[in-house]
N, C-alpha and C positions, 0 to 999 in steps of 0.2 A: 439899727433903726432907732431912733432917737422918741423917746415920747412923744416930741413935740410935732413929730411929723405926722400926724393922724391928723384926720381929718376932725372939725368938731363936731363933738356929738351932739346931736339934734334933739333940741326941748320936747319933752315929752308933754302931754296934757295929763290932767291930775286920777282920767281914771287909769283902772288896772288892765295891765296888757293879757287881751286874749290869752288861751292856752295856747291855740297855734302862732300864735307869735313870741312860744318860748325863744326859740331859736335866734330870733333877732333882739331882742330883750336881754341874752346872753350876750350876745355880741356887743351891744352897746355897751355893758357892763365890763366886759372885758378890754375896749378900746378904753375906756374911761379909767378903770385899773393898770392899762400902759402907758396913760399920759400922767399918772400921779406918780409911776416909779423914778426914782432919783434914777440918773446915769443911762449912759447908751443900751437898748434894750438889742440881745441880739439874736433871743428865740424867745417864742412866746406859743407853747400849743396850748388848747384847749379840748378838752374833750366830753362829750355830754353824757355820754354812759358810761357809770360809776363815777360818775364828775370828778376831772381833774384839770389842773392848771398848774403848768410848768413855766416859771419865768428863767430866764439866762440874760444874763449881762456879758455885752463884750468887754473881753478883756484889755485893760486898760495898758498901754505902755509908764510906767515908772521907770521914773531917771534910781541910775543904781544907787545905792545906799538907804534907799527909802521905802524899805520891806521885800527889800531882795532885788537882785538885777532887774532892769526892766526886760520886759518880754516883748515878742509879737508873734501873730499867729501865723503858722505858713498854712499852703496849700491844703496840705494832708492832713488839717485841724490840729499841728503839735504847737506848742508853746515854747521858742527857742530864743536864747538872748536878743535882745534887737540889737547888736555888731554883728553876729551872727550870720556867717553867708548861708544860705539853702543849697543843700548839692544840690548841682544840675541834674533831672531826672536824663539817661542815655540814650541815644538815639533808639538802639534795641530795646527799651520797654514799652510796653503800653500802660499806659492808668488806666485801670477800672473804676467809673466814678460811681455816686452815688446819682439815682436817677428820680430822687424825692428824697425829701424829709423824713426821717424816722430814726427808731432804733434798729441797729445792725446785728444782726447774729449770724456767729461763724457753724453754728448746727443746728438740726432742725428741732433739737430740743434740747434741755439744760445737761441730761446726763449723754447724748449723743454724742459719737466722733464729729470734727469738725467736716465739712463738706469736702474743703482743701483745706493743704498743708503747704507751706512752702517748700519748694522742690517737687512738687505735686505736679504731672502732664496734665489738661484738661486738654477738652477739646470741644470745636463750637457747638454751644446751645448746652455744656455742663454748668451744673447750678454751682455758683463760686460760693455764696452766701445767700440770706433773707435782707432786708431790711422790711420791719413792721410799720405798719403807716396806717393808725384807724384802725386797730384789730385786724388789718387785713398784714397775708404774707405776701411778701412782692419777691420773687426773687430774683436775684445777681447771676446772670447768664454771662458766660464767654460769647465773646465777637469771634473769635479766633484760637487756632489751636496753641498753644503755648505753656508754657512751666512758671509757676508761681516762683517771682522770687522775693516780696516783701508781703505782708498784709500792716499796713497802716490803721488800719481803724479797730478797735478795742471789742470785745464780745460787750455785746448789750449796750454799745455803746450810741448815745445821740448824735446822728449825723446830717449832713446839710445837704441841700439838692447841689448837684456836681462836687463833693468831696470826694477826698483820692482816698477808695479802700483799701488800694489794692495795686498791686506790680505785676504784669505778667511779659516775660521774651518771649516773644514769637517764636514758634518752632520755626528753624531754619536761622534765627538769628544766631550770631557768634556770643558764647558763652564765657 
């Protein structure tokens, strides 16, 4: 999303905003803070307790020579040459996607085993992973009984609603 694509932000009058209309008073402040960032914006959280603000830029393709190959992003959020074909994911996997914004975690806490491993059986309604969204844990349930065979997304890693975390075959599918 592009700064430009915000709506404008609407003149305020010269007194000071109520307490309870911190919330919106942020928000203005923050659409205003996306529309002065140079370049395509392509996450933008906000958070009001312990106040934080995480800008991300999408990543730009360059033509090669011109600080390294040019890139583009695929499905599974990697950054791979843009000549670059994307394997075909196989008929036999399923994606596990991301079902919100947040950060990923492959255990339920830093010194913990990860939930899965690849080559791991789960089966439906095992928790695969967390993704955090607002201090809250949301967790990554299997659809289906199946064997891990990739995990695409990074521990603590920032991930996008419908990103590919995750690879699982169906049990019964050909191995």
């Amino acid at each position: 999303m592009h700064p430009s694509e915000f709506a404008p932000r609407p003149v305020l009058s010269g007194a000071p905003v109520p307490a309870d209309d911190t919330t919106r008073s942020l928000s203005e402040e923050v659409v205003e803070l996306a529309r002065s960032l140079p370049g395509d914006l392509r996450r933008l959280t906000v958070r009001s307790g312990d106040i934080a603000i995480e800008v991300e830029w999408a990543a730009e393709d360059r033509p090669a020579g011109e600080g390294g190959p040019a890139l583009r992003s695929t499905p599974g959020g990697r950054d791979v040459p843009a000549g670059a074909v994307a394997p075909a994911v196989p008929d036999d996997v399923v994606a596990v996607t991301a079902p919100l914004v947040g950060t990923f975690y492959l255990a339920s806490a830093p010194d913990a085993d990860p939930f899965v491993r690849v080559g791991d059986a789960v089966e439906p309604g095992q928790t695969l992973a967390i993704v955090e969204a607002m201090k809250l844990m949301n967790p990554i349930v299997a659809d289906e009984a199946g064997v891990v065979t990739e995990v695409l997304a990074g521990d603590a890693e920032s991930v996008e609603y419908g990103q590919v975390l995750m690879y699982l075959r169906p049990t019964g599918a050909a191995q």
